[in-house]
Phi, psi and omega in degrees: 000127173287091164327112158306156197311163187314121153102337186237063189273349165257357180277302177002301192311311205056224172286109187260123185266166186213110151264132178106037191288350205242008193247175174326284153312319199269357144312299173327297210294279189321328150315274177310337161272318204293299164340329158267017121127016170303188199219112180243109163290130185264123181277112153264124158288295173228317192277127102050091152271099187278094140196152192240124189214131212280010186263345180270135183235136177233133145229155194247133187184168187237102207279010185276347206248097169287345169295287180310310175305314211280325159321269195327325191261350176295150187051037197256174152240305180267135160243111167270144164241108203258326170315141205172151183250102176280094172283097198251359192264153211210183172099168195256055155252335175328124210288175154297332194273320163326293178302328180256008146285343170293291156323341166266356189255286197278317180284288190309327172296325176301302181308332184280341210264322162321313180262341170278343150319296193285359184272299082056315218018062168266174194263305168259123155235124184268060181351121163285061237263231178181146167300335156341307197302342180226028185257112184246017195125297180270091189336110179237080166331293153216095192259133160211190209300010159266017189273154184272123163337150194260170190248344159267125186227133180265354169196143187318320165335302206275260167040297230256308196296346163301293208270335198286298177263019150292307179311310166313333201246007178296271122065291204315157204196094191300343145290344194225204196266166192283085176231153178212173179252138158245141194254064141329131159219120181084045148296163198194147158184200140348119190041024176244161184306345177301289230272359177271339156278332152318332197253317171293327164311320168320281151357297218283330179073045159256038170234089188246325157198167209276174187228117188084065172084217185253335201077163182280176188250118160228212214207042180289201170224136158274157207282358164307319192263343171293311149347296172285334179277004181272311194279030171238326143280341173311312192285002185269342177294089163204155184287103205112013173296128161290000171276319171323082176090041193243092186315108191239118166287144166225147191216172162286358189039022162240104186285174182166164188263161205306273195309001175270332206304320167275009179312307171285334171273327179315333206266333183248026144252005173067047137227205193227154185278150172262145247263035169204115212226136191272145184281169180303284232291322196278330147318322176289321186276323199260003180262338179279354172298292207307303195288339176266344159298284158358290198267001205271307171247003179118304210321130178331143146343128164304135222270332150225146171266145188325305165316322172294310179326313201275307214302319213272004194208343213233102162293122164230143176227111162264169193239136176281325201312358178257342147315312179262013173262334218284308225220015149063054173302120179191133191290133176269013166215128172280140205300337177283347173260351158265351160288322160309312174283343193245358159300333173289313172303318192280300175319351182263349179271320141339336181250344180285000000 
């Protein structure tokens, strides 16, 4: 591993932009450099970054706004970009106005964020890419950095998130600057969306039986450990690095199916998983029925799309070891201390 100089692997970063700063990961990320004593510009669009720090800049911007970018990145060294339109929805009803609010948020945005770099001269940029990018679909064991892009797409997501981080990592320059991509796949902690819709579901008493079983087997990452995985390739982005234009998975490295994986927290918020499960194939048909309909008439969005579907039944498992080879990768939370912190969070959000 090409090591940042002796001593500065967090001074290194230098001023650091975080886009998609209001979002799960890119909140996280904007915490955790400030804990390091950095200097962080926050990229927000519309929601709100509640936080305050005399090391913090909130700025408001639009990464489709090659202008709004070119701004946003003056006086950065490091950017992560995290920021992004989870488009899940697919198929060949898809209306054009869709794809192509995706496609200006996730390619074209990516690419503004890419020339206000090099305009810019900032040095490192790191990507929030997604295991979507290699998702066919298909039962996959073991995907790593020889895994192929996938050629079947269950959502407008995949569609956009491909071409967003070819480009990024096209993007690298052992003179200029410097990018790799990280592949997530099913973040989850506290207050992110997996365990926020679970609890609400919960509530709510719709989580009455499972789909497919148990669900498939993955491998997810908390968001603590993406967190370490970004500022651990950031800081490796140097010249003559094997992480330089480069893709990488990080995961918690305890696969498991969807449904042992959320057995504690159902179990430390006081339910139970549930003892009945529908099969997949006739679900699967009436949500891709729901979804062309959706774009076909109007009607609300399908309460999961045909993609969710697959992501929630369809085992994929990555493998980090080239992530803990390149740029010395290792999860800082175990998946039982993160089940732990967020059975604690949410009963405390119960009690507020």
């Amino acid at each position: 591993m090409h090591a940042p100089p002796h001593g500065a692997s967090t001074a290194y970063l230098g001023h650091c932009l975080v886009t998609g700063a209001a979002g799960f990961v890119g909140r996280h990320l904007v915490k955790e450099l400030l804990r390091r004593g950095l200097r962080v510009r926050a990229l927000v669009r519309e929601s709100p970054l509640a936080l305050q720090h005399d090391r913090l800049e909130c700025v408001s911007g639009d990464i489709r706004s090659a202008e709004q970018m070119l701004k946003a990145c003056r006086g950065v060294d490091t950017v992560f970009h995290t920021a992004a339109m989870i488009a899940t929805l697919g198929g060949s009803a898809v209306t054009a106005s869709y794809r192509d609010t995706a496609y200006a948020i996730n390619v074209t945005g990516t690419k503004n964020i890419i020339q206000a770099c090099q305009a810019q001269g900032v040095r490192r940029l790191v990507y929030t890419s997604s295991v979507d990018t290699c998702f066919n679909g298909q039962e996959d064991l073991h995907m790593d950095e020889h895994t192929a892009y996938a050629t079947r797409f269950s959502s407008v997501y995949q569609e956009t998130k491909i071409p967003a981080e070819q480009a990024v990592l096209e993007a690298n320059t052992p003179s200029g600057l410097l990018t790799c991509a990280l592949r997530p796949d099913g973040i989850w902690g506290s207050g992110g969306l997996m365990l926020d819709i679970l609890i609400e579901k919960l509530k709510a008493g719709l989580m009455v039986t499972r789909i497919g079983g148990m669900g498939g087997i993955h491998d997810h990452v908390h968001v603590d450990n993406l967190v370490s995985a970004h500022l651990l390739a950031a800081a490796a982005l140097v010249p003559g690095s094997p992480v330089c234009g480069k893709a990488y998975f990080v995961s918690d490295g305890v696969p498991a199916r969807m449904f042992h994986f959320v057995r504690p927290f159902f179990e430390g918020m006081g339910y139970q998983v549930p003892r009945y499960s529908i099969p997949l194939s006739p679900l699967m048909l009436l949500m891709r029925a729901w979804q062309w309909l959706h774009f076909k008439t109007g009607i609300r969005a399908p309460m999961f799309t045909p993609h969710e579907l697959s992501k929630l039944t369809v085992s994929t498992v990555v493998s980090s070891a080239a992530a803990a080879r390149d740029f010395g990768y290792r999860p800082v939370k175990t998946v039982g201390d993160g089940m732990s912190e967020a059975v604690a969070y949410y009963r405390a959000m119960e009690r507020s």
